[in-house]
DRENMARSE-190119 format. One line per 3 residues: number of its first residue (from 1); for each residue x negated, y, z of N, C-alpha, C, CB. Coordinates in steps of 0.2 Angstrom, whole numbers, plus 5000, padded with zeros to 4 digits. Glycine has a CB too. Example, Ala and Ser with C-alpha at 12.3 -4.5 7.8 and 13.67 -1.06 7.14 Angstrom:
1) 4934 4972 5039 4938 4978 5039 4934 4984 5039 4943 4978 5045; 4936 4989 5035 4932 4995 5036 4936 5000 5039 4930 4997 5029 .
END
This chain:
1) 4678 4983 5371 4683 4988 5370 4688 4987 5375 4685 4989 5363; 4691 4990 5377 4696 4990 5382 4700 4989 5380 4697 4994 5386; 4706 4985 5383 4711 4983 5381 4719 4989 5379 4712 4977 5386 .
4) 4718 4992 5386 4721 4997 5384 4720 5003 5377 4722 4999 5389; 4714 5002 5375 4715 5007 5370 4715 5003 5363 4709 5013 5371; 4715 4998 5365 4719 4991 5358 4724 4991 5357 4720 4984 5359 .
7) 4729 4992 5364 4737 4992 5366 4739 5000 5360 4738 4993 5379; 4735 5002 5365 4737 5012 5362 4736 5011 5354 4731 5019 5365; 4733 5011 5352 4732 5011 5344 4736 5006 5342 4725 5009 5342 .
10) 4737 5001 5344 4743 4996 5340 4752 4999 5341 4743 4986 5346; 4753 5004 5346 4759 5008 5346 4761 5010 5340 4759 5013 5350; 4759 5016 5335 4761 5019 5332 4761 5015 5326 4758 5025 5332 .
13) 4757 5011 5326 4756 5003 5318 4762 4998 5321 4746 4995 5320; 4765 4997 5326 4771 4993 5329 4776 4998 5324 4773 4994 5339; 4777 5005 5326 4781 5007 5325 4783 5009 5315 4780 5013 5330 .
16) 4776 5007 5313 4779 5006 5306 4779 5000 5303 4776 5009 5302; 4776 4994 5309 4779 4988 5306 4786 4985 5307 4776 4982 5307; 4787 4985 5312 4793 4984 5316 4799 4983 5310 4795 4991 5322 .
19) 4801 4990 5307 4807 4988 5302 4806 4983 5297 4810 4994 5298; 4798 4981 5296 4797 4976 5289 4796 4969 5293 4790 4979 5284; 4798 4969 5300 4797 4964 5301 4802 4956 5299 4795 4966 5307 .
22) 4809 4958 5297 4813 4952 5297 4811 4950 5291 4820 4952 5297; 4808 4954 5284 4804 4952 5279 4799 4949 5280 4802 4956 5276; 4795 4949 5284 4790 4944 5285 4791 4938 5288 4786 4947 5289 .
25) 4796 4938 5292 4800 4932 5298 4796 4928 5295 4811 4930 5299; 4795 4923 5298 4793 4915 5297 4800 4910 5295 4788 4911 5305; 4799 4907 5288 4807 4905 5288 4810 4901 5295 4808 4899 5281 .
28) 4815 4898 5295 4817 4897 5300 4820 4890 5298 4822 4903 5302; 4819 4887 5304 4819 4879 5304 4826 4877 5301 4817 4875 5311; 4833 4880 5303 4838 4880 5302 4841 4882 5296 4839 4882 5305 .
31) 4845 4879 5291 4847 4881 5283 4850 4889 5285 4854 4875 5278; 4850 4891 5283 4855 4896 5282 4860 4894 5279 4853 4901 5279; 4866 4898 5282 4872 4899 5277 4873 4901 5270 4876 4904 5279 .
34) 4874 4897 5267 4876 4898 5259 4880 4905 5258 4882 4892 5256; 4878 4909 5254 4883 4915 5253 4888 4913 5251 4883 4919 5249; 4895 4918 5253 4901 4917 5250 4899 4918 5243 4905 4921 5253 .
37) 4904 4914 5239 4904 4915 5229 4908 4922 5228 4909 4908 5221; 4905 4925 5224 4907 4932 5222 4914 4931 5219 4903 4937 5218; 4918 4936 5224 4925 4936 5220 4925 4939 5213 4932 4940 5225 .
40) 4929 4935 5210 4928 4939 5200 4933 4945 5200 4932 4932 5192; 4929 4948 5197 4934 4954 5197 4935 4955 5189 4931 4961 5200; 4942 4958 5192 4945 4958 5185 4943 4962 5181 4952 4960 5185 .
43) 4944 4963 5173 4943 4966 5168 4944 4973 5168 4945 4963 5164; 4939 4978 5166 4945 4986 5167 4951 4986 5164 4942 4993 5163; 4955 4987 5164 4962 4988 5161 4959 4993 5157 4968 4990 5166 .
46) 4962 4991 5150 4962 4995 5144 4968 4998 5144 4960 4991 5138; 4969 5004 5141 4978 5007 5140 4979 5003 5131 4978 5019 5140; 4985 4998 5133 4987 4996 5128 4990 5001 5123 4991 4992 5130 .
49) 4988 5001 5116 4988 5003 5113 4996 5000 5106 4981 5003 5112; 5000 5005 5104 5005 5003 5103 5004 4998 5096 5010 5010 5104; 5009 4991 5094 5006 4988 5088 5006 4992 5082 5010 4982 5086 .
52) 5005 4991 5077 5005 4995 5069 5010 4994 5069 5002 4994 5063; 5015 4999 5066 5021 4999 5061 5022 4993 5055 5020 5006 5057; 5026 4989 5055 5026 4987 5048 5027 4990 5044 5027 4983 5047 .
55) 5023 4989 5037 5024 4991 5031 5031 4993 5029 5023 4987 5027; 5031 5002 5027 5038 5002 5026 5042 4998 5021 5038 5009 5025; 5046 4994 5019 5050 4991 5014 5051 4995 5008 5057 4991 5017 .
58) 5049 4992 5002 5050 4995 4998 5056 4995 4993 5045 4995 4995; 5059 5000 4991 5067 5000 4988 5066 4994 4982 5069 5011 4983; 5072 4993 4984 5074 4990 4977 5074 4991 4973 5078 4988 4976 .
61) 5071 4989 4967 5071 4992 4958 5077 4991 4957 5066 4988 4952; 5078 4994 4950 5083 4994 4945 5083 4989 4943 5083 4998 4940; 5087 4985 4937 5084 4981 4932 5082 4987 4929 5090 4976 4927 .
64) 5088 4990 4927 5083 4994 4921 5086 5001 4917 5083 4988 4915; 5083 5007 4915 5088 5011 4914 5088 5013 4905 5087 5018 4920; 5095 5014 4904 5095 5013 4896 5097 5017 4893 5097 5008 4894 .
67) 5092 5021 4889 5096 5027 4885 5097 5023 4878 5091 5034 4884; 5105 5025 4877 5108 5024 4870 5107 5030 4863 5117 5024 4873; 5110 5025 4859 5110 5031 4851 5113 5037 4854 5115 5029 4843 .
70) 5119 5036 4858 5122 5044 4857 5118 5048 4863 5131 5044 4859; 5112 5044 4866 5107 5049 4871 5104 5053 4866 5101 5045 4876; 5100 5047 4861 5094 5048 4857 5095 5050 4853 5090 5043 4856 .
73) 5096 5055 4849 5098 5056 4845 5092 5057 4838 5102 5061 4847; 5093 5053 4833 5088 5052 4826 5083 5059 4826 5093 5051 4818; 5080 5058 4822 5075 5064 4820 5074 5069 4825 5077 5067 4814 .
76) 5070 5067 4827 5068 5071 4834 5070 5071 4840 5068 5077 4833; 5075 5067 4840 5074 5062 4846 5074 5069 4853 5066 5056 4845; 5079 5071 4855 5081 5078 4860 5083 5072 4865 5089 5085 4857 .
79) 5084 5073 4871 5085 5071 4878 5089 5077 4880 5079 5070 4883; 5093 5076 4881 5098 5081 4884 5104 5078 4889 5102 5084 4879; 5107 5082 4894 5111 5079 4899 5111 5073 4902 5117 5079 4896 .
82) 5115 5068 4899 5113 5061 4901 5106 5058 4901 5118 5057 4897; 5102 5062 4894 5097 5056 4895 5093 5062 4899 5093 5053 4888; 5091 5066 4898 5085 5070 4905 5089 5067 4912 5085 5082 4905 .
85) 5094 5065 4913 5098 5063 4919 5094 5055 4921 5107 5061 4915; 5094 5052 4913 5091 5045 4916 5083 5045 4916 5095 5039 4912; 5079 5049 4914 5073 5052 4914 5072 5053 4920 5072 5056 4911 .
88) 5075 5056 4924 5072 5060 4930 5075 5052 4935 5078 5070 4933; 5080 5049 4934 5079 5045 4938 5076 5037 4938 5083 5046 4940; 5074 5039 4931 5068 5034 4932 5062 5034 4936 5065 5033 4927 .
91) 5059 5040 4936 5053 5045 4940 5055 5041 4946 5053 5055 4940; 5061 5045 4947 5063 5046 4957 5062 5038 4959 5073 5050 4961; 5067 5033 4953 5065 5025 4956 5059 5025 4956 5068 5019 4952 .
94) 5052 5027 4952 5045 5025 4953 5044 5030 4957 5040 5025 4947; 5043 5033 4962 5042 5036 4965 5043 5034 4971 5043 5039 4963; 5050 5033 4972 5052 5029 4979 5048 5022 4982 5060 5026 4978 .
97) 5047 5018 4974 5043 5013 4975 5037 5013 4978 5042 5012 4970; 5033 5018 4974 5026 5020 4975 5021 5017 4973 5024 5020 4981; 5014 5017 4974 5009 5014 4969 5011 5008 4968 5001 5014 4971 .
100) 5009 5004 4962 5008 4999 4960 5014 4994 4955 5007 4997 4965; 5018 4999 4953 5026 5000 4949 5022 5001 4944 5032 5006 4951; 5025 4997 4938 5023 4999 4931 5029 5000 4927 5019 4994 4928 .
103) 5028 5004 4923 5036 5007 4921 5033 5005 4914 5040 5017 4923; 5038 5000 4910 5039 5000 4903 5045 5001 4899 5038 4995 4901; 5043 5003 4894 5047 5009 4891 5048 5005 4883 5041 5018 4891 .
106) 5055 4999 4881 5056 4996 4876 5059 5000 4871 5060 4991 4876; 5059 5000 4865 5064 5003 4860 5064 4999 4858 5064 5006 4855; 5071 4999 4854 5076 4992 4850 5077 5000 4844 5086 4987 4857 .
109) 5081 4993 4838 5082 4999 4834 5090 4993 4832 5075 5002 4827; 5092 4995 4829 5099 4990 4825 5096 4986 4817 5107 4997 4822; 5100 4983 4815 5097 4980 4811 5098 4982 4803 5097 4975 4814 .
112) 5100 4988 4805 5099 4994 4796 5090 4992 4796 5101 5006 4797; 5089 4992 4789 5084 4995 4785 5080 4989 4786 5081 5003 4788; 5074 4989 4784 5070 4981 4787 5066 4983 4792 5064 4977 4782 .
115) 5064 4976 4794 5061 4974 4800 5056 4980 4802 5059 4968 4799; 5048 4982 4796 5042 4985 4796 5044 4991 4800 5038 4985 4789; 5050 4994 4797 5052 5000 4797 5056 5002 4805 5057 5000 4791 .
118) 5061 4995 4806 5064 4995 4811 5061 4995 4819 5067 4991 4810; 5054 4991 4817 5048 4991 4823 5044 4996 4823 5044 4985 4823; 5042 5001 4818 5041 5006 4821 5044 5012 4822 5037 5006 4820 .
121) 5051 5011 4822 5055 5016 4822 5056 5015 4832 5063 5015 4817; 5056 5009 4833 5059 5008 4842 5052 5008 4843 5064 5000 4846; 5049 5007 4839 5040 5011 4845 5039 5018 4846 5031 5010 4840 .
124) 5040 5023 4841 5041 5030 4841 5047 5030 4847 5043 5033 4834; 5052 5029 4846 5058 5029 4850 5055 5029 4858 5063 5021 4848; 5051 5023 4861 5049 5022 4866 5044 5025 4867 5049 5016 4868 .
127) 5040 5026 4864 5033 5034 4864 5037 5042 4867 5030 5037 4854; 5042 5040 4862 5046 5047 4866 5049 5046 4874 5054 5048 4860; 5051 5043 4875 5054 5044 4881 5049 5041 4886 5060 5041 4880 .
130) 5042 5037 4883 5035 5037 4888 5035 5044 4891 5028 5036 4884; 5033 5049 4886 5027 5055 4886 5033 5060 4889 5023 5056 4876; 5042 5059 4890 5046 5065 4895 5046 5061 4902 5054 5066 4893 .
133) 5044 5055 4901 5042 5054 4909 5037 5052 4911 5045 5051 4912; 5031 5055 4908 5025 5057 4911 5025 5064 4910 5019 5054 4907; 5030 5068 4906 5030 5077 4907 5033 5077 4914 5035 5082 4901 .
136) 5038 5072 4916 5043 5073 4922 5037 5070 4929 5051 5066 4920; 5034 5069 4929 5028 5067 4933 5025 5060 4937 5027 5070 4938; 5026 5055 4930 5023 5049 4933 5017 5049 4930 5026 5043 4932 .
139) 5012 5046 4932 5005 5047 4928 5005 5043 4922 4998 5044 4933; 5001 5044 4918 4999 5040 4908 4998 5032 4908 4990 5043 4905; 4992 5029 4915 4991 5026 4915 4997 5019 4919 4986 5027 4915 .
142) 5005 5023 4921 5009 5019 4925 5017 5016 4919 5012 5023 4934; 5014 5019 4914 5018 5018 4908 5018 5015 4904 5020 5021 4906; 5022 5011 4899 5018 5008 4891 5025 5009 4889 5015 4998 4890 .
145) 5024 5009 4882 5027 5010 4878 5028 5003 4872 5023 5016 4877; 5035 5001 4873 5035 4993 4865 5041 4995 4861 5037 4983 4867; 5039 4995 4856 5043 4995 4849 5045 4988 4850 5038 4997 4843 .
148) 5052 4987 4850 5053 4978 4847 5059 4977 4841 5058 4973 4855; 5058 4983 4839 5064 4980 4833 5070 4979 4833 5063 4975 4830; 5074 4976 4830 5081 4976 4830 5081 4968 4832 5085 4979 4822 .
151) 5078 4965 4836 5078 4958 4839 5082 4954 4845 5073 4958 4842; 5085 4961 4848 5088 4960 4854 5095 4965 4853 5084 4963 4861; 5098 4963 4849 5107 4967 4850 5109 4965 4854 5113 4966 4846 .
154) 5112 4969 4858 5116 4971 4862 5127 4972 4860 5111 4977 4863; 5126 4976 4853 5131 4976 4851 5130 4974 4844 5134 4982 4853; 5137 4974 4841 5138 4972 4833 5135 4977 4828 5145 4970 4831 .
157) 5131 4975 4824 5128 4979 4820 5132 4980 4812 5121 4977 4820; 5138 4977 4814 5143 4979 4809 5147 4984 4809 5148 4976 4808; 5148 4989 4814 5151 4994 4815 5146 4999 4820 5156 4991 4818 .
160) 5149 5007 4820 5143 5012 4821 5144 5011 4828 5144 5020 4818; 5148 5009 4831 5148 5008 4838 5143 5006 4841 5153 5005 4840; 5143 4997 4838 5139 4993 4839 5130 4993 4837 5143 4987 4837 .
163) 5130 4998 4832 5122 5000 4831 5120 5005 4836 5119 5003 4823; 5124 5010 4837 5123 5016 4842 5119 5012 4847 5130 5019 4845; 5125 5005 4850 5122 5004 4858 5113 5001 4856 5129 4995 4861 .
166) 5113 4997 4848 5107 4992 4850 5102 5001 4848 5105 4982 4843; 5102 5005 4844 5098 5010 4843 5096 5012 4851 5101 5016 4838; 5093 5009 4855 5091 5011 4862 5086 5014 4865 5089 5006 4865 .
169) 5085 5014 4871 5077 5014 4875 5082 5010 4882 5070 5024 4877; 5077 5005 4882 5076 5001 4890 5071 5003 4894 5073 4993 4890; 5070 5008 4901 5064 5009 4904 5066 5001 4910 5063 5019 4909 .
172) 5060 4999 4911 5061 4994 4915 5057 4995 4920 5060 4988 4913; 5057 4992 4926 5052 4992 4932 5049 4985 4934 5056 4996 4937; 5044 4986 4935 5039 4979 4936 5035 4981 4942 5034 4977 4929 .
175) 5038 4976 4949 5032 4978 4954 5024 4975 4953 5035 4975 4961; 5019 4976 4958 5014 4972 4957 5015 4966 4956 5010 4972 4961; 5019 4961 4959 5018 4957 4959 5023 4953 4953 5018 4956 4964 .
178) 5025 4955 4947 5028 4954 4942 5024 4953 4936 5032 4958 4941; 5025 4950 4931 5020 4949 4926 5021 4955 4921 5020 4942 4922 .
END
């Protein structure tokens, strides 16, 4: 065969090896250069997101709000003026609070009549003024109700002054974290 039509026919086969030829190169006696180490690149930048609020503060309780004999008045026991006064703001103190406030609700009685009688006169006493502030809107289950008798005077139960004051209701406020 002739050389020139070996030459000719290797042209167009040159022309598609040609670019694949440094891929094929025979290695080279010399090391090559080490690549440069990739510069680290930074993290995307996230958009900082503002911290959480802290917890709003919660008001300071009462000790305690107290309706007297001349609120309560015997046999059927009416709330009027001063005591729907201190009703409503018993609510608004549980309320400002918010969950987890337990509201108890003592009756005392003076120490006329005996004891059996007297402890369940300030249990009724404190049932009553449960059940106008749960009408006034605290829920059933953030209230209790105790009858304690004539145990805790407050004033002298020799004089009508001094039974008025012990004939009571105490609403007291207990956060969660109070026994």
């Amino acid at each position: 065969m002739n050389s020139r039509l070996i030459f000719a026919s290797l042209i167009p086969l040159a022309a598609v090896l040609l670019p694949l030829a440094p891929a094929c190169a025979p290695a080279r006696s010399t090391p090559a250069k080490p690549m440069a180490a990739a510069k680290p690149t930074a993290a995307p930048v996230q958009p900082r997101m503002p911290a959480p609020a802290p917890p709003a503060a919660r008001p300071a309780l009462p000790e305690k709000v107290t309706l007297d004999g001349k609120v309560l008045k015997p046999g059927g026991w009416k709330l009027e003026g001063p005591g729907l006064e201190a009703v409503q703001q018993a609510v608004e103190h549980a309320r400002a609070y918010g969950p987890g406030l337990k509201v108890v609700v003592n009756g005392y009685t003076s120490s006329n009549g005996s004891r059996a009688k007297n402890l369940a006169i300030s249990h009724r006493r404190a049932q009553f003024v449960e059940q106008a502030l749960i009408k006034a809107g605290l829920p059933p289950g953030q209230v209790v109700a105790r009858g304690l008798g004539p145990d805790q005077p407050i004033g002298n139960n020799a004089t009508r002054e001094g039974r008025l004051k012990n004939q009571r209701v105490e609403i007291e406020f207990q956060g969660p974290d109070q026994p």
